[in-house]
N, C-alpha and C positions, 0 to 999 in steps of 0.2 A: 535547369540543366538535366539533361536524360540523365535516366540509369544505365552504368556502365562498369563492366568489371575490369577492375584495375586502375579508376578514376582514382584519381591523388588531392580527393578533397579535403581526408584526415591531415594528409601532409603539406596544402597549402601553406598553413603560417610558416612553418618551417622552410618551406621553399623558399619564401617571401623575406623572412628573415635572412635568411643565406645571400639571398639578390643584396639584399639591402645592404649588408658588410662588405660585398665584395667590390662593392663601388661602381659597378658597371651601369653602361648606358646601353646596351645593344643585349639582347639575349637571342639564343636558335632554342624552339621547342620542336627537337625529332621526331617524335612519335608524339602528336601534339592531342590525339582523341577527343575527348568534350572540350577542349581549351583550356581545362579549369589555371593550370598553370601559366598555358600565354596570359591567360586573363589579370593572374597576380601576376604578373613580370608588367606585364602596359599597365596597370593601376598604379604603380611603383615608380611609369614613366618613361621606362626605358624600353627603345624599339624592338618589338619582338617577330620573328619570322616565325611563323606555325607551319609544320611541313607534315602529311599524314600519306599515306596510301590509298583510305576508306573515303568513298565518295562522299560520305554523312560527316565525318570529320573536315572535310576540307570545307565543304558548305559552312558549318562552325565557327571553322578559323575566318572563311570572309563574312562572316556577320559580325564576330566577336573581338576579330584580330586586327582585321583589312578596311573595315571600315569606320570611319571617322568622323563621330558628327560635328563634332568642332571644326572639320574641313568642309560639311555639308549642312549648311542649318536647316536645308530643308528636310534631310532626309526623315528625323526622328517624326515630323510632324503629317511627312506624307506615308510612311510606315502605319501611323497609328489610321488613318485613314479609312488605309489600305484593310487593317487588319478588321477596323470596325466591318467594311464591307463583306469581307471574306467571312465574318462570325455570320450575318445575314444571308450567306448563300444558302437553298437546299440541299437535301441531301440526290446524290444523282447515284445511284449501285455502280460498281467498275470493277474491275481488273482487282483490286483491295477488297472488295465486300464478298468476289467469289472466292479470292485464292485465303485471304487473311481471316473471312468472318466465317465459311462455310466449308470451306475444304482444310481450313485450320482456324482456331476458334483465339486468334491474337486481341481481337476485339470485337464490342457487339455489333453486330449488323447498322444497326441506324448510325452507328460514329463511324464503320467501313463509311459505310454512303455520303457521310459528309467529309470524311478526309477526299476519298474521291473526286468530288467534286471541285473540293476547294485547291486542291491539288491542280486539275486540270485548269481551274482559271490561275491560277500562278504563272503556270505554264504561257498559258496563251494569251496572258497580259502586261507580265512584267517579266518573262525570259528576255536576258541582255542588260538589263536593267540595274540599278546599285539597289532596288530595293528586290528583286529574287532572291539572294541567297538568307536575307533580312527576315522576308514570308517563310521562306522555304526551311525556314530555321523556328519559327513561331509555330508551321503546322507540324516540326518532329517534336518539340515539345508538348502541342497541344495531344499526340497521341500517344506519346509516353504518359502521360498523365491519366490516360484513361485504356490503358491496355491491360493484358491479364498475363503477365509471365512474370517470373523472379528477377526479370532484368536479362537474362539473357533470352533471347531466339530462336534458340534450339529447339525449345520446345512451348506450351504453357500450360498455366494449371490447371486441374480436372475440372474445378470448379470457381466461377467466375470472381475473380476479383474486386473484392466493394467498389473499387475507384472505377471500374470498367463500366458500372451503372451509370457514371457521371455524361453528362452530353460533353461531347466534344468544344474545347472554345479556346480560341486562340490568344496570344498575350504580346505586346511589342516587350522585344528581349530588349534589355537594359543594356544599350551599349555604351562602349567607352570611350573617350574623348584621348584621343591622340594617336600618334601615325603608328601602321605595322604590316605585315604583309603575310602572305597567303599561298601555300607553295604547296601543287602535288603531288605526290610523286613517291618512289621507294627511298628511304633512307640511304640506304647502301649505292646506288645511283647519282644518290645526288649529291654526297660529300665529297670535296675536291673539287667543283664545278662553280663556274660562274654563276649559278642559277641558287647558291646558298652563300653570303656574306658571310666576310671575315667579323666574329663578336668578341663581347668580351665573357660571356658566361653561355654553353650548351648543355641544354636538360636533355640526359636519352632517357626514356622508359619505354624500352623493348619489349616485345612479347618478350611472357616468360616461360610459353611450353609451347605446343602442339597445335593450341585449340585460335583458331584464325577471327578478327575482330569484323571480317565483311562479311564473316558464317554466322559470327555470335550475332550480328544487327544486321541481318540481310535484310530484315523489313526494310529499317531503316534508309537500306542501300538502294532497294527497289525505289524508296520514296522519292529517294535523288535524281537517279536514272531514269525512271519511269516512262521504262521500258517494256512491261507487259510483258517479263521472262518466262519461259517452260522452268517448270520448278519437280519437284522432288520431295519425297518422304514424307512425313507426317507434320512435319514445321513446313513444308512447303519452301523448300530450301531452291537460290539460286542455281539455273543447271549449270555453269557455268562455273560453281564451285568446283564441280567432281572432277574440272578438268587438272592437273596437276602442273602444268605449265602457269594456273594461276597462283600457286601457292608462293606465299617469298618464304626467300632462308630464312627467315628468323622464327619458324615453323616447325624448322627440322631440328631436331636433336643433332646430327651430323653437320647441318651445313649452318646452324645459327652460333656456334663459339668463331666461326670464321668470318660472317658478316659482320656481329657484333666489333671485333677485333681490328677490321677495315674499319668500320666509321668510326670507333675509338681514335684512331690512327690516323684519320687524315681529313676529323670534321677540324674547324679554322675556327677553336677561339681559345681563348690565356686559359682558362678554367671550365673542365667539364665534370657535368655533374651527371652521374650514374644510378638509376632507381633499378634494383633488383631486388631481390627475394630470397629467407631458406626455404622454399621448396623447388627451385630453379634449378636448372640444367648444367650450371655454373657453381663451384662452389668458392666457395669466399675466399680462399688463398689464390682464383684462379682471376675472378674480378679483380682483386687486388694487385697482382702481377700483369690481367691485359691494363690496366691505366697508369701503372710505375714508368713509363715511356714519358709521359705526359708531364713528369716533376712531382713533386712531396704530391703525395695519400694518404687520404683520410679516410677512414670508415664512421657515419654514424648510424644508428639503429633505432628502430620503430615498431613495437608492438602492436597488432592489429588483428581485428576480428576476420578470419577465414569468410568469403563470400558463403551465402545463405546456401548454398547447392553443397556445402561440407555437412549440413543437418539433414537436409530436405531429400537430397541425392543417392539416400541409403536405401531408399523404396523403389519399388517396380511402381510402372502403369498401373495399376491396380491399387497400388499406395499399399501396397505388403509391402513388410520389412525385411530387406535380403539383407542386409550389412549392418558396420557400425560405426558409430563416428570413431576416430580416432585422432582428430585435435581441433579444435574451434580458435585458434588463433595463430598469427606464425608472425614471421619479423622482416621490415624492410630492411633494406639497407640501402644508403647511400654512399656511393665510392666518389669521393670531389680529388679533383686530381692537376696540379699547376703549380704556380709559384709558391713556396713556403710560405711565405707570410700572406698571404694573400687567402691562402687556403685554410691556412688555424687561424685569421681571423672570421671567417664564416662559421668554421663550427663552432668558435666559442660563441659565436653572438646567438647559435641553437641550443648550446649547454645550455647559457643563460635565461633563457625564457623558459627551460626544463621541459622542453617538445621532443628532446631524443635526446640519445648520450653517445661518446666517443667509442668504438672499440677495437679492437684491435687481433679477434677472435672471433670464429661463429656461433653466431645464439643458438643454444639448443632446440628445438622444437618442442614448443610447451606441449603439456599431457591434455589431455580433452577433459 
């Protein structure tokens, strides 16, 4: 699974836990990002819709969500194949070796040249195909695994990453056996529509500031597209970011308490489940009050280490010390919101495991 900020891999069991008491057969994941959560919700059984805006995220959801090897017996077998092949391609330089390896240093040269190339046979072998998104999902992992940033794209490190020495080599992703589906699109667009089932349980985890997820993994997004963009600044950023027509609400300080508030409002299932944050734009009496609509609320809470750029991000270029930390952990929260009993049967079935606790107040912000 790529590095991703704001993945919910701490919080799976607890997610998993909560699915499990609430009895449901059907789940929506909104802001679905690495899958990790579609992926415990269809483990568990129950049909899950993975919905994202990020082209890398939607590739995810249909390798991880959408596809079926239980409905495909060949696929798992022609995948590994495929993948054998694709580790045997050379390296070809492109579009990735100039922009990624030379003009911004994401990865070394010889693993640009072979994502490159392996890339363009994807492309022009298995475009249209149930095993594209499958490859296409095996070579973002294969280059996550050997790239040189802290996980985000913004920028990377001065100096190269151990794991960036590794050659590039691809892996058939471990998929899951039974039905789900695969949806792109903006949240806020697509609740209320045909185009998103009525469930019994929706996971939102919304951005929670400013900083945009097709900025944070433009590589990524390049990967999908591959499209050969004019880019920008020193991470060689999509140009298409700068345009502001691309950014969604849930971006803005002003316009995301109003988007979040619509899909609250009008996504279609008994019980929704809300991942936010204290250091969010929202505070906790105001989560609390958008899901009171919705039937009995609950709050429960999760301690967690602050992303590595709360230590790392105190330095200039130069890696001089301008700043200082000022806390290395902060707290989830999750706002579940529906039928009374229905809803304190879930969190107690997360007491019980002692994965997080009820509350009813916002957590302070621990000291650093």
């Amino acid at each position: 699974m790529i590095k991703y900020l704001g993945s919910k891999r701490r919080l799976v069991p607890a997610l998993a836990a909560l699915a499990g008491a609430s009895d449901a057969r059907t789940a929506l994941d909104l802001f679905c990002g690495t899958t990790r959560v579609s992926q415990a919700f269809k483990g568990l059984g129950l049909h899950v819709t993975a919905v994202d805006s990020a082209r890398c995220a939607h590739v995810l959801a249909r390798c991880y969500v959408a596809a079926d090897p239980a409905a495909d017996a060949e696929l798992v077998r022609e995948a590994t194949r495929a993948v054998d092949r694709l580790n045997a391609v050379p390296g070809l330089p492109g579009y990735v070796t100039e922009t990624f390896c030379r003009d911004a240093r994401f990865f070394r040269p010889e693993n640009g040249a072979r994502i490159d190339a392996v890339r363009d046979v994807i492309e022009s072998e298995y475009a249209g195909t149930p095993l594209w998104p499958v490859l296409l999902t095996s070579l973002l992992e294969a280059a996550d695994r050997v790239d040189s940033t802290t996980g985000l794209q913004m920028a990377y490190l001065k100096q190269w990453a151990p794991r960036a020495d590794r050659p590039l080599t691809l892996r058939v992703p471990v998929l899951l056996a039974g039905p789900g589906r695969a949806v792109h699109g903006d949240a806020r667009a697509l609740v209320g529509t045909a185009a998103l089932p009525d469930v019994d349980v929706a996971y939102l985890d919304p951005p929670y500031n400013q900083h945009r997820y097709d900025a944070n993994y433009h590589v990524w997004e390049t990967l999908v597209a591959w499209d050969a963009p004019d880019h920008y600044g020193v991470a060689c950023k999509r140009a298409e970011l700068r345009d502001p027509s691309t950014r969604s609400a849930f971006n803005g300080r002003r316009t995301m308490p109003v988007a979040l508030a619509e899909v609250v409002a009008r996504v279609a299932a008994d019980v929704v489940v809300l991942s936010y944050n204290n250091e969010s734009w929202l505070s906790f009496a105001e989560l609390h009050e958008l899901c009171a609509a919705r039937g009995h609320v609950e709050v429960l809470a999760f301690e967690s280490a602050r992303y590595v750029g709360a230590r790392i991000g105190i330095h200039d270029p130069s890696g001089r010390k301008v700043g200082t930390v000022s806390h290395l952990r902060n707290t989830e929260y999750m706002v579940l919101a529906g039928p009374r009993d229905r809803i304190r049967a879930m969190v107690t079935a997360v007491e019980a495991t002692g994965l997080g606790a009820r509350v009813d107040r916002p957590v302070p912000v621990p000291a650093a």
